[in-house]
N, C-alpha and C positions, 0 to 999 in steps of 0.2 A: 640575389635570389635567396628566397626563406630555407633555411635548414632544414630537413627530416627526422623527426625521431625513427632511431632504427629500431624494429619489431625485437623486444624482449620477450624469452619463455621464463617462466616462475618458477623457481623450487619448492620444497616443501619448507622450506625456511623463511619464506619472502615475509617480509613487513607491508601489513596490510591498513593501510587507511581511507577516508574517504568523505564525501561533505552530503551531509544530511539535509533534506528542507523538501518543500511541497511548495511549487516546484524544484527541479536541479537542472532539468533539462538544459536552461540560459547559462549554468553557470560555465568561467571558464577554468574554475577551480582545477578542474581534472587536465586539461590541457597543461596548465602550468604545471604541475606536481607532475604528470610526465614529460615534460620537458626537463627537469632537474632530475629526478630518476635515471632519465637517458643518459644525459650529460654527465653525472656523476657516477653511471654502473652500478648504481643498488639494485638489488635484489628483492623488490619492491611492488605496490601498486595503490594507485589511488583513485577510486571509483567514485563514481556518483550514486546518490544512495536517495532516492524517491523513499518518501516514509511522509504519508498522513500525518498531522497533528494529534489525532487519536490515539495514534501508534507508537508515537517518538519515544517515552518513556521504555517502552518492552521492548523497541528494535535498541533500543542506544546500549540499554544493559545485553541485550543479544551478540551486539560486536563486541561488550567486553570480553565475554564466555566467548566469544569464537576466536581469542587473540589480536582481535586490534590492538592497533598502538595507537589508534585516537583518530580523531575526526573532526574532520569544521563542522558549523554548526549555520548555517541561515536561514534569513525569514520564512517562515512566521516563528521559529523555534528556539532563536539565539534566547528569551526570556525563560520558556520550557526547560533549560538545560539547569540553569541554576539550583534548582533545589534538588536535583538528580546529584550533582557533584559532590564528592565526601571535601574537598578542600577550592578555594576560591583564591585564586591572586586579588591582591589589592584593589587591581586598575578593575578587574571584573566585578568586583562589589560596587565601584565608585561610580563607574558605566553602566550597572546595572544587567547589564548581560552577559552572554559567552559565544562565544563563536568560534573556539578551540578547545578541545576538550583531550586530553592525554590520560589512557590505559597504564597505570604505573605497577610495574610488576607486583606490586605487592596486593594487588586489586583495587586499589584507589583510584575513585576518577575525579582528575583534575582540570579544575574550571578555569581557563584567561578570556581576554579580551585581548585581540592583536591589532584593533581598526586604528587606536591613537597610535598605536607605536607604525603602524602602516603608511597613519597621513603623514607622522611628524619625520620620518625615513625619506619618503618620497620628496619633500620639499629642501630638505640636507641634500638629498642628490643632484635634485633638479637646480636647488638652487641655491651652493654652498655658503654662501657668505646672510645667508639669513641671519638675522638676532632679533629671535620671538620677544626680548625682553626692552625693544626698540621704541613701541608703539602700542597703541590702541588694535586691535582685531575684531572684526563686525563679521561674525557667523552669521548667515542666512538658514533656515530650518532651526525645528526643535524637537526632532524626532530622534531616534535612536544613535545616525551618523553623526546627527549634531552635539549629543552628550559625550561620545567617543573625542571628538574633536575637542571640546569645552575642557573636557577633562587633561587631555594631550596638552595644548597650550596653558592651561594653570600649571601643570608641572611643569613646562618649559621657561616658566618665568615671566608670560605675556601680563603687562601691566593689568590693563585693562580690556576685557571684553564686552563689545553690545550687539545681546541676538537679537533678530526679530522676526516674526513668524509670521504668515496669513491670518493665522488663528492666535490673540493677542495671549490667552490665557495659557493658551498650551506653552509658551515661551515663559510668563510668570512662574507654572508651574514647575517648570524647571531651573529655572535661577534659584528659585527657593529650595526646590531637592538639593543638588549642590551647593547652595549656599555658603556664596565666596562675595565677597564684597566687589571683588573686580569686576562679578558679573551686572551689568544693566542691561535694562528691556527695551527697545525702540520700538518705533511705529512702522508698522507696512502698509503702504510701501515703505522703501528708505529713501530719505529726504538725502540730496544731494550735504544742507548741514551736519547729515550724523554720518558722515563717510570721510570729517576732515579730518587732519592729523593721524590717520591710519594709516598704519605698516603694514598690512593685513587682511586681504577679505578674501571670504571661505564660503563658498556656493554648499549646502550641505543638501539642499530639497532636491528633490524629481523635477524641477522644475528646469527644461532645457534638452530633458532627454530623451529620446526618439520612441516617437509615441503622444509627450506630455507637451502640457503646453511650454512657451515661450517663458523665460524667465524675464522680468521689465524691471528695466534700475538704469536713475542716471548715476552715472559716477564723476558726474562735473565737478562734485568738491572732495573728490580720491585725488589725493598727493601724486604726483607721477612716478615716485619710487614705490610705492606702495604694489604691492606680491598681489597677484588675484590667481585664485585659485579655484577648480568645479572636481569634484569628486565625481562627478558624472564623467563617462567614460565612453560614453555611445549618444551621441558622437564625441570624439577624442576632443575635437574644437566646439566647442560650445561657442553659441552667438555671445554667451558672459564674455568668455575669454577674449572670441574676438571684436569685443568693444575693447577691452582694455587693451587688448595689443596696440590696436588701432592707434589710441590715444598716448601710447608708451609705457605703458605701463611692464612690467616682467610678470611672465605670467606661467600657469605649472597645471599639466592637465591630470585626469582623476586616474590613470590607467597605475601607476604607479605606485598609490597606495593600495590597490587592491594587489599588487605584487609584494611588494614588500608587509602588509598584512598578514601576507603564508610564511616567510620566512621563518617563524618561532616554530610554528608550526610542524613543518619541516625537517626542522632540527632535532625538535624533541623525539619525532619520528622514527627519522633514518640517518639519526646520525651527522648531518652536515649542516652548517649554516650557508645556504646558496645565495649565488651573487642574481644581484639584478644589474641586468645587462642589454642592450640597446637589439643585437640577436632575440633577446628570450621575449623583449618587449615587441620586436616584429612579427616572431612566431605566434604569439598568445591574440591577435590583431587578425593573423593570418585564414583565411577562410577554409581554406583545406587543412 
């Protein structure tokens, strides 16, 4: 049976955060962040924060004047936050976005990116004896999830990657921003040929998730050791995933990295670096 978070009152001390974007409704951001609040007894809260595109700039600096200690940051806004922020971590210049943003006592707002550290966490967990440095990796998408991802795996020491996109240029376009030799561009569909000798394939599109259409890929020439993974999270099981089960492959669902994504987060926050935990993953799942 799913745990409770017990009803917390605030002081006038509490550390305030929260995730910004148009919509927030969907997100489960707030769920998680009070789930580790509870569990850990901060003195704390983290809200959902609806804010127009129009608006982002004058609400974001509004939470710094009102003491925030920072706030996520998602679509449409994760590229908006950039040039607001007086300082940029590495991975968020190289990502191109932000999607954590920290109130630093001194008034400075500071810009990361936590999605690669989120995906490459999630797949350590799920699936410790990984070595990114094994094999070839074929990213599917070439949107924002997919640069976060690109970027994760070049620093993890992946030989080689080959993305491929729906839209063939959008994928060029982005090999050439990063521009890393590792990266190559394949054809979509993917040809059962451009899936051999791969350690690695990473579903990064909408494609699979409830709502969207079906994702279509044979994986007749994917290695049977080879890791298959979907960042989509709704449903938990993706029909990707289970082709590959099916076929043997080991496989790692998307709920994960959008946990371990908040952890930096978190921290810088309130204080703790929180555990992700098979409890916090049933709760965050959980309808009530």
């Amino acid at each position: 049976m799913t745990s409770r978070i017990p009803y917390r009152t605030l002081s006038g001390n509490s550390r305030l955060a929260g995730v910004m974007g148009w919509p927030v409704s969907h997100s489960k951001s707030p769920r998680l962040h009070g789930y580790w609040l509870a569990k850990y007894g901060i003195d704390g809260s983290y809200m959902p924060l609806p804010v127009e595109p129009k608006n982002f700039q004058a609400a974001l600096n509004s939470l710094r004047n009102l003491g925030f200690s920072g706030v996520n940051v998602t679509i449409p806004q994760k590229e908006m936050a950039m040039p607001e922020c007086d300082e940029l971590s590495e991975r968020a210049r190289r990502i191109g976005a932000v999607n954590t943003v920290t109130f630093a006592k001194d008034g400075r707002m500071l810009g990361d990116n936590t999605d690669g550290f989120g995906f490459i966490e999630n797949l350590r967990q799920e699936a410790p004896d990984i070595a990114f440095c094994s094999g070839p990796a074929v990213v599917l998408g070439a949107g924002g999830a997919s640069r976060a991802v690109l970027v994760a795996l070049l620093d993890e020491g992946s030989p080689e990657i080959r993305i491929a996109n729906r839209t063939r240029k959008r994928a060029d376009d982005l090999a050439a921003e990063i521009n890393d030799p590792r990266i190559t561009v394949i054809d979509w569909p993917v040809a059962p040929t451009a899936l051999e000798n791969a350690s690695l394939v990473v579903n990064t599109t909408s494609l699979g998730m409830v709502g969207q259409p079906a994702l279509e890929i044979d994986l007749t020439g994917l290695p049977q050791s080879a890791l298959v993974t979907d960042i989509v999270y709704a449903p938990l099981m993706t029909d990707l995933l289970m082709q590959a089960k099916k076929r043997g492959n080991p496989i790692v669902d998307g709920l994960g990295m959008l946990l371990h994504q908040a952890r930096p987060g978190f921290h810088r926050w309130f204080g703790i670096d929180p555990e992700v935990t098979q409890e916090l993953r049933d709760f965050v799942l959980s309808p009530d």
